[in-house]
C-alpha positions in Angstrom: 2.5 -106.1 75.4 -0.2 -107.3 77.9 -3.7 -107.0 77.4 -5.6 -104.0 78.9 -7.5 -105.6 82.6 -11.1 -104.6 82.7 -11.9 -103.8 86.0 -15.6 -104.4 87.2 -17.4 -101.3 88.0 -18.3 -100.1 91.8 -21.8 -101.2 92.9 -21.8 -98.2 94.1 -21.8 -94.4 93.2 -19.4 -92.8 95.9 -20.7 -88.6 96.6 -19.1 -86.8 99.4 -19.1 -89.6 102.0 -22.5 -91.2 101.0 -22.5 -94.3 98.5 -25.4 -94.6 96.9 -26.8 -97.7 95.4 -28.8 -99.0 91.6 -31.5 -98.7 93.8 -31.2 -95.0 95.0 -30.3 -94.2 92.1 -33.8 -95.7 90.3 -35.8 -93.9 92.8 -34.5 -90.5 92.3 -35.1 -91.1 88.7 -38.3 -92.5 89.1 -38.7 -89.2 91.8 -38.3 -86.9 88.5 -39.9 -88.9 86.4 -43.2 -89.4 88.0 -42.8 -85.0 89.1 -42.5 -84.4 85.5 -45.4 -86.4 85.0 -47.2 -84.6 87.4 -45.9 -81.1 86.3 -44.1 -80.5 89.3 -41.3 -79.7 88.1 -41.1 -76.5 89.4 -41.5 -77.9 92.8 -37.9 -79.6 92.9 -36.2 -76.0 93.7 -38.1 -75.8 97.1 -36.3 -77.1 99.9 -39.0 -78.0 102.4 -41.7 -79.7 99.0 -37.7 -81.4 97.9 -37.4 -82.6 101.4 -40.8 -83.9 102.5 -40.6 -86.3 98.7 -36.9 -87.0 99.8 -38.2 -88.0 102.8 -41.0 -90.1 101.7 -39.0 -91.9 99.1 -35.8 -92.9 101.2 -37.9 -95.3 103.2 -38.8 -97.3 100.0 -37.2 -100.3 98.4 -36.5 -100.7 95.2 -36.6 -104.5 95.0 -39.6 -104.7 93.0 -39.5 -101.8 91.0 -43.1 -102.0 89.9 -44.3 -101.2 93.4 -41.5 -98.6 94.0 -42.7 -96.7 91.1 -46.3 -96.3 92.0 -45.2 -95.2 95.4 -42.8 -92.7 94.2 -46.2 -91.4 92.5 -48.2 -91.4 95.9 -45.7 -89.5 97.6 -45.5 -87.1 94.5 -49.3 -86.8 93.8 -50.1 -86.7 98.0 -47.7 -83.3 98.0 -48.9 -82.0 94.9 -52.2 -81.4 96.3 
C-alpha cells in the first residue's frame, strides 16, 4: 500500500470567480475586528456603510500588518462618525 500524498494547500481561497489571498483574507478580519471594537457591528448589514469600508480597505496592503491594522481602524472610526 502506498503512502497517502499530502498535497500543499492553495494560496488562494477560490469564491465564485475571485481568488482571494492570506492578505484579503487578514483585512476582512481585521475589517470585523476593529467594527466590533468600535461597536459597529450593526453597521455591516448596510450596503452603502459595507461598501464605503470595502472600499477603503481594498486599496490597502497587508504586507506589514501592523500598519494595515491601524488603517483598517481609520477607515472604520472615519465612517463611524
Amino acid at each position: 500500500m502506498r503512502p497517502a500524498v499530502m498535497m500543499p494547500r492553495p494560496s488562494t481561497t477560490r469564491l465564485g470567480q475571485r481568488s482571494y489571498t492570506g492578505a484579503h483574507d487578514f483585512l476582512v478580519k481585521e475589517q470585523f475586528r476593529k467594527a466590533s471594537e468600535a461597536k459597529t457591528v450593526h453597521r455591516l448589514g448596510d450596503p452603502q456603510w459595507l461598501g464605503e469600508a470595502v472600499a477603503g480597505v481594498a486599496v490597502l496592503s497587508a504586507w506589514w500588518a501592523p500598519s494595515a491594522s491601524r488603517q483598517v481602524r481609520e477607515i472604520t472610526e472615519d465612517l463611524a462618525a
